[in-house]
LOLO-473475 format. One line per field, with one value per residue (C-alpha): residue number from 1; residue in one letter; x negated, y negated, z negated. Coordinates in steps of 0.001 Angstrom, whole numbers, always signed. Layout:
N
seq: [NUM,...]
type: [A,...]
xx: [X,...]
yy: [Y,...]
zz: [Z,...]
# end
This chain:
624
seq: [1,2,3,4,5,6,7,8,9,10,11,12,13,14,15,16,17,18,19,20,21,22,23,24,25,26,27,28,29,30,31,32,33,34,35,36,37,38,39,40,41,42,43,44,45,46,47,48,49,50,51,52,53,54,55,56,57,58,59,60,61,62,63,64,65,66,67,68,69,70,71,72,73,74,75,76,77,78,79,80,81,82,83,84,85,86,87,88,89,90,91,92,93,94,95,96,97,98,99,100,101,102,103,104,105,106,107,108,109,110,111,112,113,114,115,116,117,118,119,120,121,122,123,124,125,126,127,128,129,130,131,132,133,134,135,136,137,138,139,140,141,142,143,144,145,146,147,148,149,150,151,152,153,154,155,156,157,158,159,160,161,162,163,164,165,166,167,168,169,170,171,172,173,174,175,176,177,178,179,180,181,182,183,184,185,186,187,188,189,190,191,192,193,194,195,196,197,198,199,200,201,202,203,204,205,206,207,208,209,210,211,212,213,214,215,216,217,218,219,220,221,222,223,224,225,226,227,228,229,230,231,232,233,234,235,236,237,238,239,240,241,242,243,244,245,246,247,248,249,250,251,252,253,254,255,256,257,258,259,260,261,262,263,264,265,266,267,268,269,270,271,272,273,274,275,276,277,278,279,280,281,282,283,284,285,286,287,288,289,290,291,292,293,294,295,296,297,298,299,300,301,302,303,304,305,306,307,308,309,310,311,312,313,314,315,316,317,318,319,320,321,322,323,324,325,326,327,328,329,330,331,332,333,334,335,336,337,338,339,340,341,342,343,344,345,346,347,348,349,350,351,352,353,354,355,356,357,358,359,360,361,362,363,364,365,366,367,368,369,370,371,372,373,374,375,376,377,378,379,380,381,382,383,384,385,386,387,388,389,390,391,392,393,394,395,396,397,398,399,400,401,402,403,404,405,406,407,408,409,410,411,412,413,414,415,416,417,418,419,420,421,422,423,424,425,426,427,428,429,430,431,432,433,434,435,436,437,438,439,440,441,442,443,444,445,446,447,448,449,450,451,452,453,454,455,456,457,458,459,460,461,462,463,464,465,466,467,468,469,470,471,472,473,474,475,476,477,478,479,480,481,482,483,484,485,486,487,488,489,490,491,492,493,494,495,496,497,498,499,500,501,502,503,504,505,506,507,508,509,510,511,512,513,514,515,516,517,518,519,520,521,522,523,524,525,526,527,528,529,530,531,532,533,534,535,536,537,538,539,540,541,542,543,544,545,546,547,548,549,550,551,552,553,554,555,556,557,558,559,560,561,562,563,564,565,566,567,568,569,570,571,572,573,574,575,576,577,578,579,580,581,582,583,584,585,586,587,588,589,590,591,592,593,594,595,596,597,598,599,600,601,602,603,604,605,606,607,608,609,610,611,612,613,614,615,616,617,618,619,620,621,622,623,624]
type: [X,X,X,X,X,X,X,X,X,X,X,X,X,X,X,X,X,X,X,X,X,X,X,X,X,X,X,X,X,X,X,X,X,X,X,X,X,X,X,X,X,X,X,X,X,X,X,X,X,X,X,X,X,X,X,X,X,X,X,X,X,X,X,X,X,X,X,X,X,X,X,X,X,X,X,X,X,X,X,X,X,X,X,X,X,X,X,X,X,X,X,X,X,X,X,X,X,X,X,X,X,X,X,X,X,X,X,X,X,X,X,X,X,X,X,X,X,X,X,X,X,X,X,X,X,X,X,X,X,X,X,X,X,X,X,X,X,X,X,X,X,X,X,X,X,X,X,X,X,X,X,X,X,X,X,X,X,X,X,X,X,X,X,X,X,X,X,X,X,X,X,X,X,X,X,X,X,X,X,X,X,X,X,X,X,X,X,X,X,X,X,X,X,X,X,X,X,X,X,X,X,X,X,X,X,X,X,X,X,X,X,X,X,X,X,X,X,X,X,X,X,X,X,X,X,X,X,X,X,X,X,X,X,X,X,X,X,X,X,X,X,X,X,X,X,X,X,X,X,X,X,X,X,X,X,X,X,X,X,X,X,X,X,X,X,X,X,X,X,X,X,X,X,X,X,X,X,X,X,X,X,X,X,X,X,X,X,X,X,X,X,X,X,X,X,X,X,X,X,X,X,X,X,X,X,X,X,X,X,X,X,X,X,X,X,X,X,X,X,X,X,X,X,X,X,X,X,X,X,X,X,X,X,X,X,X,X,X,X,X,X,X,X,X,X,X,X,X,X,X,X,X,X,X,X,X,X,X,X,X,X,X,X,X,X,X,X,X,X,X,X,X,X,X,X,X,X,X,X,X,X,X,X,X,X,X,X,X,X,X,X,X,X,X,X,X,X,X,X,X,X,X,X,X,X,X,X,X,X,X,X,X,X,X,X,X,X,X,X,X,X,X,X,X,X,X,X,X,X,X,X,X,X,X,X,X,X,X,X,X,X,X,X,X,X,X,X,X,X,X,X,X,X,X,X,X,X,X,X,X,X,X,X,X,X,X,X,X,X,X,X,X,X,X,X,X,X,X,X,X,X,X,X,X,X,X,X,X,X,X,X,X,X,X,X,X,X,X,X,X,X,X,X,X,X,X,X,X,X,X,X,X,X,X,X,X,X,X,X,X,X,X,X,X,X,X,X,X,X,X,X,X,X,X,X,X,X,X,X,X,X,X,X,X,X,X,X,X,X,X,X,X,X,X,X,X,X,X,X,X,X,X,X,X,X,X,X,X,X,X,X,X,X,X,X,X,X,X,X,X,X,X,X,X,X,X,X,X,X,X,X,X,X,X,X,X,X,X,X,X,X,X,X,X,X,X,X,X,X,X,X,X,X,X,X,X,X,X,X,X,X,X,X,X]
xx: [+53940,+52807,+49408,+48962,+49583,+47342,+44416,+45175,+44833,+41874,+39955,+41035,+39271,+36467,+36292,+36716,+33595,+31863,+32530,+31962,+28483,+27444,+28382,+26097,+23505,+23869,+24051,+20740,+19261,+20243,+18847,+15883,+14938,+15665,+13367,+10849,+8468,+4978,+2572,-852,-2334,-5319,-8414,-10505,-14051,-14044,-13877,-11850,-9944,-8340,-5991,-5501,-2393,-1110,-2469,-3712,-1603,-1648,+1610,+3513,+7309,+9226,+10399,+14567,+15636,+17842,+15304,+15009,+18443,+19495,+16629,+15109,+11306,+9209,+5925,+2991,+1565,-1830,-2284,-5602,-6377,-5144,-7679,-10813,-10025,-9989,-13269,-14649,-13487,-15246,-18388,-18993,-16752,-18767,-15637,-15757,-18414,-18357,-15581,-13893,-12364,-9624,-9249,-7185,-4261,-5352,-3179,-5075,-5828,-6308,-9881,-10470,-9289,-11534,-14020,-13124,-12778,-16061,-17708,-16492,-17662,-21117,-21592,-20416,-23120,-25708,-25024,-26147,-22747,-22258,-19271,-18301,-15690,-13735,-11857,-10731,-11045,-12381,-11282,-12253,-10234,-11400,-14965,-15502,-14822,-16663,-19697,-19859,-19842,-23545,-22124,-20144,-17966,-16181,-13744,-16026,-13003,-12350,-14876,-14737,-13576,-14108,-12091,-12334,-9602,-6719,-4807,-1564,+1127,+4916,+6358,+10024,+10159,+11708,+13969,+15189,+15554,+17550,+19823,+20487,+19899,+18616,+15818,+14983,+11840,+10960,+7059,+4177,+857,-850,-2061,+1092,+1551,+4600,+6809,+5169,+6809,+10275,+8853,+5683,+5247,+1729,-639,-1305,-5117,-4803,-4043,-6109,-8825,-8220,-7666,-11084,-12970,-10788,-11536,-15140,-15456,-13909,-15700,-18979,-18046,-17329,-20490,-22512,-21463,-21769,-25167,-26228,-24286,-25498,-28565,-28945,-25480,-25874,-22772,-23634,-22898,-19847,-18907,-19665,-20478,-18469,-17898,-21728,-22618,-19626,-20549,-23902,-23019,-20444,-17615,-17647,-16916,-17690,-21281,-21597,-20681,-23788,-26359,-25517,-25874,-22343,-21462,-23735,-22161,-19674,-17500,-13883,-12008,-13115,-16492,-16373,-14609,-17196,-20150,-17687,-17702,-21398,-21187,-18512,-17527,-15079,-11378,-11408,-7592,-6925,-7757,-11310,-12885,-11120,-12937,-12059,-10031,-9214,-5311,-5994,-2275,-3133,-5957,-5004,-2003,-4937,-7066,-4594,-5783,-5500,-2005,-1797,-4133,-3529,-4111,-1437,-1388,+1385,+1291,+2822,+2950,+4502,+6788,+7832,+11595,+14520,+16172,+15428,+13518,+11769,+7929,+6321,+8252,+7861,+11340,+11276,+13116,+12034,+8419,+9439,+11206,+8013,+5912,+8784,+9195,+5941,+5498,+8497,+8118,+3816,+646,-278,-4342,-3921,-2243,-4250,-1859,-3248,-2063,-1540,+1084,+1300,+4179,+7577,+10008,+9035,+11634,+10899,+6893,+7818,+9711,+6787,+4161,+6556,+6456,+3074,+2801,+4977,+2189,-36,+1745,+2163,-2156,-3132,-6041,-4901,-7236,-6290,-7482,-6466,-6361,-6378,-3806,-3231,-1921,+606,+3399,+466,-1306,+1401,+1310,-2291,-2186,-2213,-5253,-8255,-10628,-9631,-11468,-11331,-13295,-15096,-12640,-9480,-7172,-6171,-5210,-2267,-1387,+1455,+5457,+8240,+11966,+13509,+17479,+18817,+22192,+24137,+25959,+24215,+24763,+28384,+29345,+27659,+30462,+33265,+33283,+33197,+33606,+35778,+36588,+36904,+33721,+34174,+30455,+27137,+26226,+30118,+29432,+25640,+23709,+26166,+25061,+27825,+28217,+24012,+22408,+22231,+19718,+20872,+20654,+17553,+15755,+16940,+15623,+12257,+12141,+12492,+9739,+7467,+8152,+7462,+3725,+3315,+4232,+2041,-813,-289,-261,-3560,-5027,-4474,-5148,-8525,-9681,-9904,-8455,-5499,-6743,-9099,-6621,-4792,-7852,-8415,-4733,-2123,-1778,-5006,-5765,-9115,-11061,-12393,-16040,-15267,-12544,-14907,-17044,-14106,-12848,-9773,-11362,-13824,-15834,-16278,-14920,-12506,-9390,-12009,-13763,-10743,-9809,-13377,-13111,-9812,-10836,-13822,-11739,-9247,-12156,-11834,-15045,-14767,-16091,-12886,-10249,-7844,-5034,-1248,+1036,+4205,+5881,+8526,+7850,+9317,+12579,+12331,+14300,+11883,+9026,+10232,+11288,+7369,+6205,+8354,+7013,+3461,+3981,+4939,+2832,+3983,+2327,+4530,+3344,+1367,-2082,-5219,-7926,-9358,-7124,-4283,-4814,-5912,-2525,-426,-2063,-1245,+2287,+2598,+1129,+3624,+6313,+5648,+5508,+8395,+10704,+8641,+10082,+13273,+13399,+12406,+15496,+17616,+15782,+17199,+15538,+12126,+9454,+6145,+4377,+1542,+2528,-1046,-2257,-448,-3025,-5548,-3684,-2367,-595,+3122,+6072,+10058,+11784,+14337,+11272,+10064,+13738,+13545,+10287,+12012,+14911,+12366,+10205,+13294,+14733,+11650,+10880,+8039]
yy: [+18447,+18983,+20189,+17670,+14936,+16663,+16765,+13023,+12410,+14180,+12649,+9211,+9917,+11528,+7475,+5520,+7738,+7314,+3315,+3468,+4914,+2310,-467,+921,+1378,-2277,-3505,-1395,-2665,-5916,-5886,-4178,-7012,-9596,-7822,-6636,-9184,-8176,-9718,-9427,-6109,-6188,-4474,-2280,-979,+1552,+2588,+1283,+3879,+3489,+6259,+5505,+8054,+5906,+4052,+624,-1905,-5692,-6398,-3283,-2567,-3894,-1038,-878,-2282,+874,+3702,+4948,+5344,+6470,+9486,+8230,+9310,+5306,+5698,+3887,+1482,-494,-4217,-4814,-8248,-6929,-3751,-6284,-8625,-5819,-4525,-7891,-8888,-5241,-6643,-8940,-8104,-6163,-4447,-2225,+320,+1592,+2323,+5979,+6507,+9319,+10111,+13620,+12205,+9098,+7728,+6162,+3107,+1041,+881,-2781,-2219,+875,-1117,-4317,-2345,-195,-3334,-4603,-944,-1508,-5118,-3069,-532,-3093,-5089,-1779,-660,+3109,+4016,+7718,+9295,+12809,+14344,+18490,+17645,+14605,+13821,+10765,+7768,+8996,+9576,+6121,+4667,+7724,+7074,+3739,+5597,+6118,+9564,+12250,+14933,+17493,+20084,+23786,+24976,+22315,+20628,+18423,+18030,+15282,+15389,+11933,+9730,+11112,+13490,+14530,+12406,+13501,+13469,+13567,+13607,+17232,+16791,+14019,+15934,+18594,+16220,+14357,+10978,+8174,+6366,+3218,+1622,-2303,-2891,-4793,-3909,-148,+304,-247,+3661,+2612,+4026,+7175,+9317,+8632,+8944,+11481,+14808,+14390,+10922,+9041,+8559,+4937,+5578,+8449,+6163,+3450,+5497,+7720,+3869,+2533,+5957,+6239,+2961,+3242,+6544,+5284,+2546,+5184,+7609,+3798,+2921,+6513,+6501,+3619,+3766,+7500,+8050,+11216,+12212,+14933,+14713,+15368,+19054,+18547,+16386,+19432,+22808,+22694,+26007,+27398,+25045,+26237,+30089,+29668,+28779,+31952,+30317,+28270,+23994,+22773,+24336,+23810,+20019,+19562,+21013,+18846,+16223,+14942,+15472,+15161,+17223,+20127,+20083,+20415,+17608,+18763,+18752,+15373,+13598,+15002,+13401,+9515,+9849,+9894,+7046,+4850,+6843,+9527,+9293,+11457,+11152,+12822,+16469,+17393,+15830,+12750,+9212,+5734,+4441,+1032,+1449,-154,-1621,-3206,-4855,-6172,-7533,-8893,-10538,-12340,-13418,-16918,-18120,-21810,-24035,-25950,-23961,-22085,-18382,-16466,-12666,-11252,-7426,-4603,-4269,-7643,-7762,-9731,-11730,-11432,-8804,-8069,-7411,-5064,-5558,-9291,-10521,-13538,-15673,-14677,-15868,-18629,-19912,-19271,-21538,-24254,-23758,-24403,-27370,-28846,-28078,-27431,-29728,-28074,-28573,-25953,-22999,-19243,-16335,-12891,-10474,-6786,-5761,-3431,-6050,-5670,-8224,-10718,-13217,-12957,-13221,-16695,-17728,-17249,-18777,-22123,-22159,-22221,-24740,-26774,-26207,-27801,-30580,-32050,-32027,-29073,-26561,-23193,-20542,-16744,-14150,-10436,-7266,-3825,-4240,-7395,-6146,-7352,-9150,-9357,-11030,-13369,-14820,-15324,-17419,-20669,-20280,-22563,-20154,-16353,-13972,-10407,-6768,-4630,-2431,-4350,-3044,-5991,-6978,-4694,-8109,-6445,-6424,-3332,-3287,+673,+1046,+4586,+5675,+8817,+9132,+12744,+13477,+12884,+14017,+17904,+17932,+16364,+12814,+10419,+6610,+3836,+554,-3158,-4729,-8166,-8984,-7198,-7832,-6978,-4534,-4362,-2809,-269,+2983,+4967,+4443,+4031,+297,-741,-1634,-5460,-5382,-3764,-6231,-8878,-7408,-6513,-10105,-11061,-8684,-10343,-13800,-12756,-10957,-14535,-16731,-14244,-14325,-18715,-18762,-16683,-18773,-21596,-21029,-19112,-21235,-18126,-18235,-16962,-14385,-13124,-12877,-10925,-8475,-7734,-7836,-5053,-3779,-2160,-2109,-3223,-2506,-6112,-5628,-5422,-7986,-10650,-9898,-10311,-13724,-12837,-13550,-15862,-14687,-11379,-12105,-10763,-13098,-14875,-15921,-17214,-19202,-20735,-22252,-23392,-25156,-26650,-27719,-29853,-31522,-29302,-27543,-24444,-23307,-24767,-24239,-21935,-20149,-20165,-17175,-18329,-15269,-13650,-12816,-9331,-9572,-8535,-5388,-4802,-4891,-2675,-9,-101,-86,+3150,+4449,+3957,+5397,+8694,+11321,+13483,+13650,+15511,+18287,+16592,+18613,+17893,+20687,+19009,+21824,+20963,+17451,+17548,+18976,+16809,+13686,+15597,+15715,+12590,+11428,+12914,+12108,+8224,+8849,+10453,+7723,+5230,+6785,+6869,+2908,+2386,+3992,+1748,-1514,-4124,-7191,-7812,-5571,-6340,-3328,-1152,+2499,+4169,+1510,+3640,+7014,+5160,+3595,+4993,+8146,+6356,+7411,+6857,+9084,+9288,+10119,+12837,+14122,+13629,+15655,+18656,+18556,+18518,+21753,+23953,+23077,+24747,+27125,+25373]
zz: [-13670,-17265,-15694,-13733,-16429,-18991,-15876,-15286,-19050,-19184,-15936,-17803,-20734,-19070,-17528,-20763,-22325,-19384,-19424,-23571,-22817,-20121,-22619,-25266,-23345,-21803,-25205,-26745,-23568,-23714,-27434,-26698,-24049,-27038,-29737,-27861,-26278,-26072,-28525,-27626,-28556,-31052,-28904,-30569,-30190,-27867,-24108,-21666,-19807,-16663,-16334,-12374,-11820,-9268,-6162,-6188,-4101,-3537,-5105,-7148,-7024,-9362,-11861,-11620,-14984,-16043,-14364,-17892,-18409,-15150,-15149,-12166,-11997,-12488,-10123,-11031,-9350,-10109,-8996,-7618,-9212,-12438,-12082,-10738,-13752,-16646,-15051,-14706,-18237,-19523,-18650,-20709,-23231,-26669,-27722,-24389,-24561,-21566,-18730,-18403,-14756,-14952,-11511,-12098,-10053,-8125,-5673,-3222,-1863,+1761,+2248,+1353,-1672,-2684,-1992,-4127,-6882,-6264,-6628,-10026,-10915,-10024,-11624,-14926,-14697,-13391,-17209,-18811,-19566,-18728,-16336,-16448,-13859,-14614,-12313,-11232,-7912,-5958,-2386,-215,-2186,-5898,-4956,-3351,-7307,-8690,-6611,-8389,-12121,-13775,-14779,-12264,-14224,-12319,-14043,-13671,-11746,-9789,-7119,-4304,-628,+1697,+5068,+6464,+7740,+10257,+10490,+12033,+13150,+13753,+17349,+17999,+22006,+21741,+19097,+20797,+24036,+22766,+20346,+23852,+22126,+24903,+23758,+25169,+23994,+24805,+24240,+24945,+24829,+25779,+22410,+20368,+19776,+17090,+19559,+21098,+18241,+20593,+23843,+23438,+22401,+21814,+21260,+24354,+25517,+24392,+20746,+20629,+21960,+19214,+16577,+17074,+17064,+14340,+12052,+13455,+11978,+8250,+7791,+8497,+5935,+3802,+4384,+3919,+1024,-308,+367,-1024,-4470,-4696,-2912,-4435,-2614,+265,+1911,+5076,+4684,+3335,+6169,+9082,+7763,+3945,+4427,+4365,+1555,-926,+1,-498,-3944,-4251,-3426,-6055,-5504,-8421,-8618,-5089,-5885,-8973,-6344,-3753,-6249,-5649,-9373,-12487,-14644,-15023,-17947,-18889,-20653,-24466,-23005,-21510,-24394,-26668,-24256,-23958,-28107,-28183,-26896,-28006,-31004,-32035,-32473,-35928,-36053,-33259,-31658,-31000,-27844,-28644,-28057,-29146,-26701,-25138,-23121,-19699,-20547,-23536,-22200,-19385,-21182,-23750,-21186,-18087,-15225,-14505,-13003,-13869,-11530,-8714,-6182,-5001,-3984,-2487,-1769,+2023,+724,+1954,+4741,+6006,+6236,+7092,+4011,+461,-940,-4096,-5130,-2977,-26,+2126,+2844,+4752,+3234,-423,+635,+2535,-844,-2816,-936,-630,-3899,-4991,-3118,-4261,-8177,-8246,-8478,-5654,-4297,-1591,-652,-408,+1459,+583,+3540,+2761,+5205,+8227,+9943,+10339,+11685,+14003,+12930,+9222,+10144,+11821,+8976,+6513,+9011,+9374,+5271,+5490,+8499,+6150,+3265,+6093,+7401,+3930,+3994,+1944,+2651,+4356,+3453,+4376,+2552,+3777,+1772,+3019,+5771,+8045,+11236,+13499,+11643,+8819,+11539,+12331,+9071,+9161,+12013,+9981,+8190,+8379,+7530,+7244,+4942,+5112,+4374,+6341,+5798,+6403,+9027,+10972,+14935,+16132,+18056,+19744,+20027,+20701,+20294,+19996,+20718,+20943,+22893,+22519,+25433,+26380,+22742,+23200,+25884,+25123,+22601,+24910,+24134,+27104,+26653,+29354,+29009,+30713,+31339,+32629,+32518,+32807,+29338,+28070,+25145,+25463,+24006,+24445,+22272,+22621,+26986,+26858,+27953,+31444,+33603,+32914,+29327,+29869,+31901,+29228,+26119,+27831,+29241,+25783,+24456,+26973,+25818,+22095,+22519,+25037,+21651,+19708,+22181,+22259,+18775,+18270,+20941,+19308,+16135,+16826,+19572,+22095,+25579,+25941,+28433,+26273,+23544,+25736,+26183,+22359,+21568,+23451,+20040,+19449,+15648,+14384,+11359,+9208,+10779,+14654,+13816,+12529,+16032,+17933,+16266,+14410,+11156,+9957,+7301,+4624,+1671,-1803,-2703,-5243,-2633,-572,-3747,-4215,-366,-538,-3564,-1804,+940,-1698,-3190,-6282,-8614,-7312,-10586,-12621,-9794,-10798,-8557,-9218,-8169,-6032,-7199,-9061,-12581,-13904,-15919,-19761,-18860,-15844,-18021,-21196,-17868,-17149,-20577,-21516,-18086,-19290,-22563,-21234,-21508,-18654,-15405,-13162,-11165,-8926,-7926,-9079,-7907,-4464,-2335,-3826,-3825,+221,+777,-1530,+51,+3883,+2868,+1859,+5306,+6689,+4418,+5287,+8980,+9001,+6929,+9753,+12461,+10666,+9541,+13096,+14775,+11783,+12437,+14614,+16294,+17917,+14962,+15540,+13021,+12380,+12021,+12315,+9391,+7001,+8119,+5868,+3095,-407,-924,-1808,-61,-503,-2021,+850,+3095,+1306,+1535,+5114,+5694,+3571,+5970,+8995,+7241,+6244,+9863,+10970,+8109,+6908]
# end
């Protein structure tokens, strides 16, 4: 008894430290939060460096408040507007010398968005101002900025590699056979392919159809705009015979890479700091190959965008979700409450919604597009301005729009619904189990996953399906003045890049967010000139905020690759990684989803964590 008293005693103070701890570092947080508010950073001469170790999203993740404290790893994440206003700002601005890209471990980014920022690149080097890139290994994302840089630096060991979109997509229809589980999969429209990782062990002639058009598409953007910010650029090699071309040059990338003209210069990071402080100036306090430096932090935090006009803007990013959800992810009723919001308590002129969302639930789509029809019965301007991903239930919000901008590149369509339900009765009963029980109706206990769904419940929930992608098909008709048959035609849930889109009449005109804002503001009688937007948003708690700040001031990386092999792979496993935790979320989700899977082939390389655990599970159950 002693020994079990004295462990008692001992597992009780073990608590009260544990307890004492959490209240200190509630408290040092709490007076952290209190003490340290940003003040505006004094910007010094220098060059503006934008460190992009992270991918480039519409709307980032809000940084957990204790991540810090609890040890969990805080990802970066770059908002687009904030990136396109610091280069815009660097223009114009004499402090800023020039613009360093550091590219070493790039996340990514949807196509659109490469593109937007590309841009604001080459009005910078148009004004004079010299943009230099440096990177150990390029890849398709990183080299779409770099092409836009008046100077090319590749690490002498590193190089680059350019494989094009696509790739490999995970198929369960095995797994599921042997596990015995009983899929039954509720869909409309041959093209929706979000479901063939249940019921296919390989891609179906319709999706491999789309997909070669939809990829054909985005690389010939790519190869394009390649061309003409390079000219000098001969990628074609390195788009069919790599192989020759880097053995010709002894096997070695990064030479192979300056006489191809894909890279100016070949230098290591001493050698390219020395070449940015010839030009902006050396950092003498600091180790050789140092340059005066501008923190893309600090000067974004310097120079805000806009967010207090009258014309409102909310974001639909992310996953769109039942409920509440925070930034990065589109719950339903969190947006919903934005735009009520903002009518309610704003001056409000009009109302922009910037789409960047593969879809998600059908009843949380309809619950943003009846905040916005609200927006519209009340007599303001509806202007739609999609991002790098619009696609099914990021098409269902777009429905209400007047006029709906997009980019060549934008991933839209997918105007399609499905409904997945998995039973286990085959699963159950290999180990013994069997299941009985009173059913006074057809419907008693359906969906029934344990007994498996019947043939009643069946014909109801596809019924139901049916009636949806009608609605959906209605809605676009009306909205885009195009027969409903026809809708019918381009819809079945076959994905579209921006350019066929705009042929096809799902969207209206090419254009960035700025633009979107200048015709909404036209439409409310405003100067499009002086119009400025408001965010219907959430704005980042203080403890949020010093979480991302102590994130940013870290100087550790991670191990994440950065030669162009090991990035190639890294980015493949992420690929994977995502579909894998799709597939996954799929088989969790309830209710009628109408969502892009294959939209997420193109876009940035950001994954869950409990994904990436998933696709270990999957490789060591295989021995991968």
């Amino acid at each position: 008894m002693k020994l079990v008293r004295g462990a008692w005693k001992l597992l009780v103070g073990i608590k009260d430290a544990l307890v004492l701890v959490a209240m200190l570092l509630f408290f040092a947080l709490l007076f952290a939060a209190l003490n340290s508010r940003p003040s505006t950073p004094a910007i010094k001469d220098g060059a503006l460096v934008l460190d992009l170790d992270g991918p480039i999203v519409e709307q980032p993740e809000e940084v957990p408040a204790l991540a810090f404290v609890s040890g969990q790893q805080i990802g970066r994440q770059y908002r687009l507007r904030d990136v396109v206003h610091a280069i815009d700002a660097a223009r114009t601005d004499t402090r800023v010398k020039a613009i360093v890209l550091d590219l070493d471990r790039f996340g990514g980014a949807y196509p659109a968005i490469l593109a937007e920022v590309a841009e604001a690149l080459v009005r910078v080097r148009q004004s004079g101002k010299p943009v230099l890139a440096y990177s150990t290994g390029y890849t398709d994302g990183s080299y779409r900025l770099a092409a836009a840089a008046s100077e090319i630096w590749v690490d002498p060991l590193g190089g680059t590699i350019f494989s094009g979109p696509g790739g490999s997509r995970l198929y369960y229809k095995g797994l599921i056979d042997k596990l015995g589980v009983t899929t039954h999969v509720f869909r409309v429209g041959k093209f929706k392919s979000a479901v063939e990782p249940y019921t296919r062990a390989d891609e179906s002639p319709e999706s491999r159809a789309a997909s070669q058009a939809l990829y054909g598409s985005l690389f010939e953007q790519w190869k394009n705009a390649i061309a003409q910010a390079r000219p000098k650029a001969r990628v074609d090699g390195w788009l069919t015979q790599p192989s020759r071309i880097v053995q010709a040059a002894g096997g070695d990338l990064g030479k192979a890479s300056l006489e191809s003209g894909i890279v100016d210069k070949l230098g290591d990071r001493l050698t390219f700091g020395r070449r940015v402080a010839e030009i902006v100036g050396a950092d003498k306090d600091k180790p050789a190959g140092s340059f005066k430096q501008i923190r893309y932090a600090s000067y974004v935090q310097a120079n805000p965008a806009p967010n207090d006009g009258e014309i409102g803007v909310v974001t639909v990013a992310g996953e769109i979700v039942d409920g509440k959800a925070g930034p990065g992810t589109a719950g339903g009723d969190t947006i919903s409450k934005y735009i009520l919001d903002g009518l309610a308590e704003k001056k409000l002129k009009a109302l922009v919604v910037r789409v960047d969302s593969p879809g998600g639930s059908v009843m949380a789509s309809e619950r943003i597009r009846l905040a916005v029809l609200e927006a519209k019965r009340r007599g303001l301007p509806i202007v739609v301005s999609m991002g790098g991903v619009a696609a099914s239930g990021g098409y269902w919000v777009s429905m209400p729009g007047e006029v709906i901008f997009a980019d060549p590149g934008t991933i839209t369509g997918s105007i399609g619904v499905f409904g997945v339900l998995p039973s286990f009765e085959k699963s159950l009963a290999k180990i013994g189990i069997t299941s009985d029980g009173v059913k006074l109706t057809p419907l008693a206990g359906q969906p029934d996953i344990v007994a498996g769904i019947n043939d009643e419940a069946g014909a109801l929930i596809q019924s139901s399906i049916e009636q949806v992608y009608g609605q959906f098909l209605a809605r676009v008709s009306q909205s885009r003045k195009i027969p409903v048959a026809r809708v019918n035609e381009i819809a079945q849930g076959r994905v579209w890049e921006g350019g066929t889109a705009r042929q096809l009449g799902l969207v209206d005109r090419f254009g960035t967010l700025d633009d979107a804002l200048k015709e909404a503001a036209r439409r409310a009688k405003l100067d499009p000139a002086k119009a400025k937007p408001v965010y219907l948003e959430k704005k980042p708690s203080w403890a949020a905020q010093i979480a991302q700040q102590i994130g940013d001031s870290e100087d550790e990386n991670g191990s994440t690759p950065t030669d162009a092999l090991g990035r190639i792979a890294w980015e493949q496993r992420q690929v994977l990684a995502r579909a894998a935790g799709d597939v996954r979320r799929l088989a969790m989700t309830g209710g009628i989803q109408a969502r892009c899977l294959e939209c997420g082939a193109v876009g940035p390389a950001q994954v869950m964590a409990g994904d990436q655990r998933l696709l270990d599970l999957l490789l060591a159950r295989f021995g991968l």
